[in-house]
C-alpha positions as CSV (number, residue, x, y, z in Angstrom):
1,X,98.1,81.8,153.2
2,X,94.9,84.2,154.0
3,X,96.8,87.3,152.2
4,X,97.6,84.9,149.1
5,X,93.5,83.7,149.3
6,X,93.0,87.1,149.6
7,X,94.7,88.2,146.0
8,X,93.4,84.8,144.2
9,X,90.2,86.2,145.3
10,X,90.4,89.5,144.1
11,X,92.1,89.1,141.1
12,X,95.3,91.2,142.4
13,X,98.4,91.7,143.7
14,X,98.8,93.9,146.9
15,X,101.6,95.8,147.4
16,X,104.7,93.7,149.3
17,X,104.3,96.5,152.4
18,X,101.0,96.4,152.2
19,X,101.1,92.4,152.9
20,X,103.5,93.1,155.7
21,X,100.9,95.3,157.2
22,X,98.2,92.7,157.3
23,X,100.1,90.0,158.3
24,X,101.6,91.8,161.0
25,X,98.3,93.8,162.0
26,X,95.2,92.3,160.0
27,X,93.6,95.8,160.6
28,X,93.5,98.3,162.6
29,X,91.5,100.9,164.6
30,X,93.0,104.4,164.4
31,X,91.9,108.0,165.7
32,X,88.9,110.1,164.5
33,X,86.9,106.6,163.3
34,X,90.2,105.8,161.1
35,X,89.7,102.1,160.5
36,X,92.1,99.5,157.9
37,X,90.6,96.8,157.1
38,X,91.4,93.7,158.1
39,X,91.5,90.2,155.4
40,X,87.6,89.4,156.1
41,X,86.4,93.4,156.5
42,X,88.3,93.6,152.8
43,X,86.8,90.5,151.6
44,X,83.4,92.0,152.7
45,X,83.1,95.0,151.5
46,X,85.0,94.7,148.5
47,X,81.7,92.5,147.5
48,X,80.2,95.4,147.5
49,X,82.0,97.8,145.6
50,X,81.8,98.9,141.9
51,X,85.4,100.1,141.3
52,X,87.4,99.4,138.2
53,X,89.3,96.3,138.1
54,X,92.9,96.4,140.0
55,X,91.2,98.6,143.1
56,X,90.7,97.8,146.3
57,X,88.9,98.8,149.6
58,X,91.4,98.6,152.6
59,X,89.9,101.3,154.6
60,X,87.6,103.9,155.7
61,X,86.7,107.0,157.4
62,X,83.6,109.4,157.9
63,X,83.8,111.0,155.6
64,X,86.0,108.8,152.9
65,X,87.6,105.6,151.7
66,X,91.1,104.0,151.3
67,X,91.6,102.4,148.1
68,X,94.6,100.7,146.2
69,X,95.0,100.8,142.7
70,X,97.2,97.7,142.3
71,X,97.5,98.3,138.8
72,X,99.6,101.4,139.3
73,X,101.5,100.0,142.4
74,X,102.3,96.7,140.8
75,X,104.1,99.3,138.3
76,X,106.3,100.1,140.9
């Protein structure tokens, strides 16, 4: 129910394996300051973002971030 909030929210659909992920993991710490967000963290800074429609923040490190262009992966 959080990941289908989650879309409604943002407008989008996540990829299925990406949905796995969160509801299996809601996030995670890696290595080397590696983080994916969880449900809230993308809710949170996805407020503060100025991508184009269809992207979204799942993650970040140092020195980058981890985006998903649903419009391409909802292509398949």
């Amino acid at each position: 129910q959080e990941i289908n909030s989650l879309e409604k929210m943002l407008g989008v659909t996540l990829p299925n394996d990406y949905k796995e992920f969160l509801f299996n993991h809601n996030g995670m710490e890696m290595f080397n300051g590696i983080e994916l967000l969880s449900t809230e963290g993308i809710i949170e800074f996805n407020e503060v973002q100025d991508f184009p429609k269809g992207y979204v923040l799942i993650g970040y490190h140092y020195d980058g971030r981890y985006v998903i262009d649903t419009n391409k992966s909802n292509k398949g």
